[in-house]
VOSE-32904 format. One record per atom (N, C-alpha, C): residue in one letter; z, x, y. Coordinates in steps of 0.1 Angstrom, whole numbers, plus 2048, in hexadecimal, padded with zeros to 3 digits. Each point is the difference from the previous one (the first is absolute). Layout:
AZXY;...
END
This chain:
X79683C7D0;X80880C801;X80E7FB7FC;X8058097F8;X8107FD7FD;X80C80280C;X8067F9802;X80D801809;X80C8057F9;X8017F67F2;X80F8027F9;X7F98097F7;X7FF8097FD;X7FC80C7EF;X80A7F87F6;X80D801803;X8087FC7F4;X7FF7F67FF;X7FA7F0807;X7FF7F97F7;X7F67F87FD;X7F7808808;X7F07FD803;X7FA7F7805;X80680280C;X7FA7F3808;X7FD80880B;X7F27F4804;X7F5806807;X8037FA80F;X7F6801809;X7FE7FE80D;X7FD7EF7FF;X7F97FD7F8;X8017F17FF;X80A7F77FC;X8098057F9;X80D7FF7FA;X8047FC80A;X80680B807;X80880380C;X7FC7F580D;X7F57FA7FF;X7F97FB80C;X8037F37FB;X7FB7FC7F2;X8037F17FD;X8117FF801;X80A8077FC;X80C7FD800;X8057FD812;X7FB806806;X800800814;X7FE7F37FF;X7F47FC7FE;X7F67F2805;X8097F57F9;X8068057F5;X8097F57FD;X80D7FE805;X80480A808;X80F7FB807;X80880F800;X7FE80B7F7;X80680A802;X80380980D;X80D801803;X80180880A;X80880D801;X8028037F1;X80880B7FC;X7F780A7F3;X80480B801;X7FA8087F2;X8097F47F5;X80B7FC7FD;X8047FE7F9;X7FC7EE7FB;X7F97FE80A;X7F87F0804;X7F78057F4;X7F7809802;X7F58037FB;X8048057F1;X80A8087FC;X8018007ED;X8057F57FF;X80B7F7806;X8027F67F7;X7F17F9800;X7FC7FC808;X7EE7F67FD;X7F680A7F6;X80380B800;X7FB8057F4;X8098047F0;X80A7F8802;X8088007F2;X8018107FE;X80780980C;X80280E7FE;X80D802805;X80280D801;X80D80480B;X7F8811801;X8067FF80C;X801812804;X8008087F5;X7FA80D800;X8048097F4;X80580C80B;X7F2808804;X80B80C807;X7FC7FB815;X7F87F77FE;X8037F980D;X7F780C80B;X7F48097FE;X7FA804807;X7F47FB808;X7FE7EF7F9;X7F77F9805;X8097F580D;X80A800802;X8077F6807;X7FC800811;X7FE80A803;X7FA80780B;X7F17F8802;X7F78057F7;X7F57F8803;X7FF7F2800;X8097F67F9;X8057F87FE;X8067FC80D;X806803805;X8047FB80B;X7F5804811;X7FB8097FD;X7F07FD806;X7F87FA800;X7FE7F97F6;X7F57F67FD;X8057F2804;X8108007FE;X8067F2805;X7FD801810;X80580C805;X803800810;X7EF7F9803;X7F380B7FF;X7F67FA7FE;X7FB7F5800;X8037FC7F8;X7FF7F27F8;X8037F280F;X80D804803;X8077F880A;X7FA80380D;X7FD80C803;X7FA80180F;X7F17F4801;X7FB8057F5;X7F67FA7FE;X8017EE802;X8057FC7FC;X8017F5800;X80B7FE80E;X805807804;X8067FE810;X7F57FE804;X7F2807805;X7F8802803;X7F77F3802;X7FF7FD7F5;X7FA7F77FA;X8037EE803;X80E804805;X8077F2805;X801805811;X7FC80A805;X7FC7FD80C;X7F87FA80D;
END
């Protein structure tokens, strides 16, 4: 499923840029060689990070 429409990046996109160190929407276009266009995916983006981190709080408990 797409997250960014404008610059088409998907849910795996988004997950590999996380796994690799991203901790901002803006973590995640630069690791995808993009930038923001109208920025309505930044939101989900920052869900999947928060996500991402609980998870692995979790995970280190």
């Amino acid at each position: 499923m797409y997250v960014c429409n404008c610059n088409g990046l998907r849910q795996r996109d988004v997950a590999q840029a996380i796994e690799a160190g991203a901790t901002r929407p803006k973590d995640i276009f630069a690791s995808n060689q993009c930038t923001a266009q109208c920025a309505k995916c930044v939101c989900e983006m920052r869900q999947m990070i928060q996500d991402t981190q609980a998870a692995f709080a979790l995970a280190a408990e």
